[in-house]
C-alpha positions in Angstrom: 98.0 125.5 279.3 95.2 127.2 276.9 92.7 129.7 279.3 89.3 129.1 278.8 88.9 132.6 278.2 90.1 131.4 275.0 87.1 129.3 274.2 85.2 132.3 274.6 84.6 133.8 271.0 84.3 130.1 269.6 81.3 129.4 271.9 79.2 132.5 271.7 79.8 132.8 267.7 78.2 129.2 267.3 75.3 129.4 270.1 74.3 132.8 267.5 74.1 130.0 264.5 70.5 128.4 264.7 72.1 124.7 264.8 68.0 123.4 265.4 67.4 124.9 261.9 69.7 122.7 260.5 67.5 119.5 261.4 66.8 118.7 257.5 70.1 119.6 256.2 71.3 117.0 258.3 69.0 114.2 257.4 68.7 115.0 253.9 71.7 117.4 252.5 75.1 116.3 252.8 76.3 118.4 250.6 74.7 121.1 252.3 76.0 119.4 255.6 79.6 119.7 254.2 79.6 123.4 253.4 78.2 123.8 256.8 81.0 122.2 258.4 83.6 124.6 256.6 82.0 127.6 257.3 82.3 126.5 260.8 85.6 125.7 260.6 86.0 129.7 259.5 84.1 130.9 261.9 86.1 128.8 264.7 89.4 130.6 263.2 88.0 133.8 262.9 86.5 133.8 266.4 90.1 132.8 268.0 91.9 135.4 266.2 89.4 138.2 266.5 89.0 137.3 270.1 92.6 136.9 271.2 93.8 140.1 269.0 91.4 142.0 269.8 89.5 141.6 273.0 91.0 140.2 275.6 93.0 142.5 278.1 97.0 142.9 277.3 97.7 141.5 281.4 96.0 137.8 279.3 97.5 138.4 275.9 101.4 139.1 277.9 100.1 136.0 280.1 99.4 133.3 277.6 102.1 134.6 274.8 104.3 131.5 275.1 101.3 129.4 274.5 98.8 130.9 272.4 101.0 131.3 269.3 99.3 131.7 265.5 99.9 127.7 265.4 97.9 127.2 268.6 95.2 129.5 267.4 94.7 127.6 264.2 95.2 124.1 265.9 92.6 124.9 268.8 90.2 125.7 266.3 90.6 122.6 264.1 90.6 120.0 266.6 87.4 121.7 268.0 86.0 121.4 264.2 86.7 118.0 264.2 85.0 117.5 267.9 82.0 119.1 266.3 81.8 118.1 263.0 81.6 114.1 264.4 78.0 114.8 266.0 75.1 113.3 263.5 72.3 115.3 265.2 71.7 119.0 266.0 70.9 117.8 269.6 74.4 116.5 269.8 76.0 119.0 268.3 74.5 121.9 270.7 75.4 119.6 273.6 79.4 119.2 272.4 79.7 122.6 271.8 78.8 123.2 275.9 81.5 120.3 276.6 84.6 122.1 274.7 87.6 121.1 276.2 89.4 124.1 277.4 93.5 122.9 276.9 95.4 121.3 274.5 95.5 117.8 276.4 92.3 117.6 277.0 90.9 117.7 273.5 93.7 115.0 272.6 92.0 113.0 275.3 88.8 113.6 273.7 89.6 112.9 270.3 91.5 109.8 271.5 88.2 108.4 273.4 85.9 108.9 269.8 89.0 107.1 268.2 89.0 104.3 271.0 85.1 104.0 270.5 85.0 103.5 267.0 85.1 99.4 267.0 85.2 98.9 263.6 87.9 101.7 262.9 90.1 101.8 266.2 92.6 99.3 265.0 93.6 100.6 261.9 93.8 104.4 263.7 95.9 103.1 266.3 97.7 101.2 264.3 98.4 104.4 261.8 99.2 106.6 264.8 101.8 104.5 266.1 103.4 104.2 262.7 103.7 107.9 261.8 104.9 108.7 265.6 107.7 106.8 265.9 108.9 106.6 261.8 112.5 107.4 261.5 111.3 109.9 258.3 108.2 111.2 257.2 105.8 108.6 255.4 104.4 108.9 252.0 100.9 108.4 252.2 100.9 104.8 250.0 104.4 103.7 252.0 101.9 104.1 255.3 98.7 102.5 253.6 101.5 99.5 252.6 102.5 99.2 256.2 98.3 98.7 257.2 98.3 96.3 255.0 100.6 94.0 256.0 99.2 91.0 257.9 101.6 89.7 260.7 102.5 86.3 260.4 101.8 85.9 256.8 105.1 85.6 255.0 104.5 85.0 250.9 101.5 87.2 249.8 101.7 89.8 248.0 100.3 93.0 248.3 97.5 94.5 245.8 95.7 97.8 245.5 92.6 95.4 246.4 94.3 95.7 249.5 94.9 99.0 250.5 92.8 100.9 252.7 90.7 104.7 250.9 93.3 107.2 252.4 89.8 109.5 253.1 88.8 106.8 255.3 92.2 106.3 256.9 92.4 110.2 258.2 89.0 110.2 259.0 89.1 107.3 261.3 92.1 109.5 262.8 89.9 111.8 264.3 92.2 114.6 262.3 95.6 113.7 264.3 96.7 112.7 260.7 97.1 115.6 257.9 97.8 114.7 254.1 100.2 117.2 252.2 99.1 116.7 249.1 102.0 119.1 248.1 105.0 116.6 249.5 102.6 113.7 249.2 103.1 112.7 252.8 101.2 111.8 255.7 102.2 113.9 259.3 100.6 114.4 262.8 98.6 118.2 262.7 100.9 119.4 265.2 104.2 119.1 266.9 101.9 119.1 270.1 100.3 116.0 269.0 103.4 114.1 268.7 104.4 114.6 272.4 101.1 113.2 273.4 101.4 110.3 271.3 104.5 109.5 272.6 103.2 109.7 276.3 99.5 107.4 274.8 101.8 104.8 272.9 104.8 102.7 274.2 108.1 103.1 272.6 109.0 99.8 272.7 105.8 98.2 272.3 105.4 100.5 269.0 108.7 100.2 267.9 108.5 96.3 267.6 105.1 96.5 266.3 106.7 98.8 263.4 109.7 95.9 262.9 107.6 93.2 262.6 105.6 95.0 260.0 109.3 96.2 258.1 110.7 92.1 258.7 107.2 90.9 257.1 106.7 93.3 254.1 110.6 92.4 253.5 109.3 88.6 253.2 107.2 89.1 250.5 107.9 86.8 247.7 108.9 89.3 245.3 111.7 90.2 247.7 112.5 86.9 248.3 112.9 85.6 245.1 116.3 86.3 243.2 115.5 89.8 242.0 118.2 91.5 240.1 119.4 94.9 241.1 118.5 96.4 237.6 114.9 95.3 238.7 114.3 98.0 240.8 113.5 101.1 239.1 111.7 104.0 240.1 108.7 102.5 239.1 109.4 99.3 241.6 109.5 101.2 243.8 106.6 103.2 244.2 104.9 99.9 243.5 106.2 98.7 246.8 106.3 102.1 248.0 107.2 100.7 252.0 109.9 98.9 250.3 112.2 102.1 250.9 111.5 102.6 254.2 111.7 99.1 255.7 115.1 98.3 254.0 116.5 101.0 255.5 115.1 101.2 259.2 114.4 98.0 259.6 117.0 97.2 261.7 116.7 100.7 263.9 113.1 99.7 265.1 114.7 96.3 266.3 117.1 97.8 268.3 114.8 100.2 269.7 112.0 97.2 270.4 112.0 94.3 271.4 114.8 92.3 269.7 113.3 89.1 271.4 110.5 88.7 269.6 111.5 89.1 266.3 115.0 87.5 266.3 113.8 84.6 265.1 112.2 86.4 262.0 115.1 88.2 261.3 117.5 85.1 260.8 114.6 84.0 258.8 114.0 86.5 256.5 118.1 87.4 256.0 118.8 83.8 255.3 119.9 84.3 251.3 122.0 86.7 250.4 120.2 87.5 247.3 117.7 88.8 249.8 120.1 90.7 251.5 121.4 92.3 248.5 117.7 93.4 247.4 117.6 94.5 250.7 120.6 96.6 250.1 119.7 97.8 246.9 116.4 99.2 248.1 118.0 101.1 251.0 120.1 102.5 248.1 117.6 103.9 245.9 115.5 105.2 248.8 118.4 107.1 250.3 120.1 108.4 247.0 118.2 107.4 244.2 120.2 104.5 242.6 121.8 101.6 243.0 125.6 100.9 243.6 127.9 97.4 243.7 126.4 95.4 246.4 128.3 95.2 249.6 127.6 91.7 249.7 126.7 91.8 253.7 126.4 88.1 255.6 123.7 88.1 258.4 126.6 89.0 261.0 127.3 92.1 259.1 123.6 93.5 259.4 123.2 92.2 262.7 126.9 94.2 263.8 126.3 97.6 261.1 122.5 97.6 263.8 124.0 96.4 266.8 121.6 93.9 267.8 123.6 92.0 270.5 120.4 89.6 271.4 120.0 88.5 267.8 123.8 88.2 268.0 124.5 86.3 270.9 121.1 83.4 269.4 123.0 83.4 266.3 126.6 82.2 267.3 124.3 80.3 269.9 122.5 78.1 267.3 124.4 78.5 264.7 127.9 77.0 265.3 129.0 77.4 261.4 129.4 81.4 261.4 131.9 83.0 259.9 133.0 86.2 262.5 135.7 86.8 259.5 133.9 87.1 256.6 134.5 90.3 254.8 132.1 92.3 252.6 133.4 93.8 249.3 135.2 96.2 250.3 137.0 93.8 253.3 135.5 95.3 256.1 134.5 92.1 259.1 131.5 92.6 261.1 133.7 93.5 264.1 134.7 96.3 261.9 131.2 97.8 261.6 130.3 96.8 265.3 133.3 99.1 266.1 131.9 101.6 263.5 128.7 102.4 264.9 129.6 101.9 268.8 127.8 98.5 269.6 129.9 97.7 272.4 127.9 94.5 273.6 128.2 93.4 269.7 131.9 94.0 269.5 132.5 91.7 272.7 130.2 88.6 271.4 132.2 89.0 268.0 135.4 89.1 269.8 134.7 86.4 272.1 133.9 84.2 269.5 137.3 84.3 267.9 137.2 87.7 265.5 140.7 89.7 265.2 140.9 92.5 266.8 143.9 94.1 264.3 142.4 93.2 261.1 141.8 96.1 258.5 139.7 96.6 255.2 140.9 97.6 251.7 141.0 101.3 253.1 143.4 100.1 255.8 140.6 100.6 258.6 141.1 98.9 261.7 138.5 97.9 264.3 140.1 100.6 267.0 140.7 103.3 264.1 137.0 103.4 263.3 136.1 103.4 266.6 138.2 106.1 267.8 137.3 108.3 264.8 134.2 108.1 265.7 135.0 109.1 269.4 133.4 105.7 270.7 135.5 106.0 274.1 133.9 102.3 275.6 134.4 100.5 272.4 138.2 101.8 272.5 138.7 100.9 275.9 137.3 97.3 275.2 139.2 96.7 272.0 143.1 98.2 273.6 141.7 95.7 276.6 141.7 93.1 274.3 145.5 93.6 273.4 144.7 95.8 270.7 148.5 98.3 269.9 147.9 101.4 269.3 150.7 101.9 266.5 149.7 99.2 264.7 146.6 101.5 263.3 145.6 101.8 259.0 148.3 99.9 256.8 147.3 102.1 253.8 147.6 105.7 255.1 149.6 105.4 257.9 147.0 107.1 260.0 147.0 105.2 263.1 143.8 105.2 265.6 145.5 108.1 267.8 146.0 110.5 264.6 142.0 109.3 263.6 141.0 110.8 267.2 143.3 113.7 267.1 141.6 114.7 263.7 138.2 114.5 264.7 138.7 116.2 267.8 137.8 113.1 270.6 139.5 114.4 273.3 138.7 111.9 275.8 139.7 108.9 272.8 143.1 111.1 272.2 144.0 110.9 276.1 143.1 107.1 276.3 145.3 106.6 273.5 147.9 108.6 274.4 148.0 106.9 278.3 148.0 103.5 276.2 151.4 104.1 274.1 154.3 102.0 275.0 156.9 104.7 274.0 156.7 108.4 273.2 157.4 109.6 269.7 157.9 113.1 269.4 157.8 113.6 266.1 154.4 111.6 266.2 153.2 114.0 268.4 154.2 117.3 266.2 152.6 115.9 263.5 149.4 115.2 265.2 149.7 118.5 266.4 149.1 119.9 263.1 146.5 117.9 262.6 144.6 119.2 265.6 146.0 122.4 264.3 144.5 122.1 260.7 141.0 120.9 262.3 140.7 123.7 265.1 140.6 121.3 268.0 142.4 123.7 270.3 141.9 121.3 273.5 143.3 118.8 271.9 146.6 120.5 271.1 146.9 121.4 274.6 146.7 117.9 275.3 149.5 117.4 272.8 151.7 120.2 274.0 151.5 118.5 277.3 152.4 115.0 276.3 155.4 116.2 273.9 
């Protein structure tokens, strides 16, 4: 927590600037207003690094080390700017500057209440906030403007620059929480400081379902949903739709994070047509490497099993009694497959229960078990050997089996599970997956081996 010894310099070098001078430059100059403000930011900066290098006692400077780095220095004094540089009179400006706050959480709760008490702005600052929290990637300022623009519950329109909110406008009504890097062209939080308070001011779920519905309805839009050709999305696309990126590829990660209840309904609505889900697809691909591939050709059970989203899951095979728990993707990988993948346990048993196989394997030979267990997912191994899974009847192509998967990638727990769930020992199995563990440096592992030879 900052000292208010620290407030010090940044107190006593504005009470020497005659603010009641300044009556007319308020009322008449902005511009002069505006180079008034910056020389105060300067001052505010000079005053905490003058003040903390030079003046205060080494016994406080050894004290507040941890705290007081360069970062806080600079951040105290430009969240106390933008305190001060809110205040439309003199008179209110003198009387801020006696009302500093004097720690970090403190001015956040101050800057919060002038956010909360700005009717007309508060939503769309909130609403920002909450966006750039708890992204899964840092936001390009349109991508972010985009995402304030969607209107929930309206499926169809489409988004124009009419639309879009003045960025100046949006950090402003952000009480200077937000920061633009014109450099990297995206939008941030000012501090690493200010994302921990966030976090505590804003519910994860709440926030994270807020953020789905927003990804589910921008992905709604009718040029989305109209039979778009892959070829159709250039660069140029897609800094049309610049949130396009972004919700195609975390769409699906806020759900499971949220509130799958509320939007399970839109998600079987808006993933009804493949061609959507291909477009879908095909915008995750550019966004994460800058081109498009051959289409996977995912049903709805894939993307529900690739995110895990066991509620949206169990309504599907609920309602809809036609599902297909075999269908296969291009490469011939089954949704069970990518439940198994990723480690979506309570996915992997509704897929299983309604009738999937567990010893199926794609056109790599991949089994359900040998992804799981190369992936070290102990509980989906368990479950799947429970369901009368063999262990030696692993990958068809390359004769790894899911024991050899585990042994390569080090699992130790997955190796002895395996191991305990062989019918027969096979030495020269074991030699071999020796070497493996060997070749990989997974030196507990070969114990385990050594033991079980």
């Amino acid at each position: 927590m900052m000292s208010s010894a620290y407030l010090k310099p940044t107190k006593r070098c504005l009470s020497l600037l005659k603010i009641g001078t300044l009556k007319s430059s308020f009322n008449v100059r902005l511009n002069f207003l505006e180079t008034f403000k910056e020389r105060l930011l300067r001052i505010l900066i000079f005053a905490n690094w003058f003040w903390t290098s030079w003046c205060l006692k080494p016994r406080e400077c050894k004290h507040h080390r941890q705290d007081f780095s360069k970062a806080h220095r600079f951040l105290f004094a430009r969240l106390h700017f933008e305190i001060l540089s809110r205040q439309k009179t003199p008179k209110k400006l003198r009387a801020a500057l006696q009302k500093l706050p004097d720690n970090l959480g403190d001015i956040y709760d101050s800057l919060m209440d002038r956010i909360l008490s700005a009717e007309d702005e508060k939503d769309i600052a909130i609403y920002a906030l909450k966006w750039v929290t708890y992204s899964r990637e840092r936001l390009p300022i349109n991508a972010l403007l985009h995402a304030i623009a969607v209107e929930l519950g309206l499926e169809g329109d489409d988004i124009e620059d009419d639309d879009l909110i003045d960025p100046k406008d949006l950090l402003s009504s952000c009480g200077g929480l937000l920061v633009f890097d014109e450099e990297s062209d995206v939008v941030r939080l000012v501090h690493y400081t200010t994302q921990t308070y966030l976090e505590g001011a804003f519910a994860k779920r709440e926030a994270n379902t807020l953020i789905a519905k927003t990804c589910l309805t921008y992905l709604a839009l009718d040029v989305f949903q109209n039979e778009l050709s892959l070829d159709s999305l250039t660069s140029e696309f897609m800094r049309q739709y610049s949130l396009g990126g972004y919700a195609s590829t975390h769409w699906g990660h806020h759900v499971g994070e949220g509130n799958e209840e509320e939007v399970e309904q839109q998600i079987i609505h808006v993933f009804r047509d493949q061609h959507v889900r291909d477009c879908v697809e095909g915008m995750k691909m550019v966004h994460e490497y800058g081109r498009t591939y051959k289409c996977s050709k995912f049903s709805l059970l894939h993307l529900i099993s690739i995110y895990g989203l066991s509620r949206v899951c169990a309504t599907l095979f609920k309602r809809h009694v036609d599902i297909d728990v075999e269908s296969r993707d291009a490469k011939g990988r089954s949704p069970l497959t990518w439940a198994a993948h990723n480690g979506h346990l309570q996915v992997v048993k509704l897929v299983l229960d309604a009738g999937a196989k567990v010893g199926s394997a794609d056109e790599e030979g991949h089994t359900p078990l040998s992804c799981a267990a190369r992936n070290g997912y102990l509980d989906v191994v368990k479950w799947l050997l429970h369901a009368s899974y063999g262990v030696d009847s692993g990958d068809e192509l390359d004769a790894l089996t899911a024991l050899r998967w585990a042994t390569m990638t080090g699992h130790l727990e997955v190796v002895k599970l395996l191991l305990d769930a062989q019918t027969k020992k096979n030495p020269s199995f074991g030699q071999r997956a020796f070497g493996w563990a060997a070749t990989y440096g997974h030196f507990e592992v070969m114990k385990l081996l050594m033991n079980n030879m």
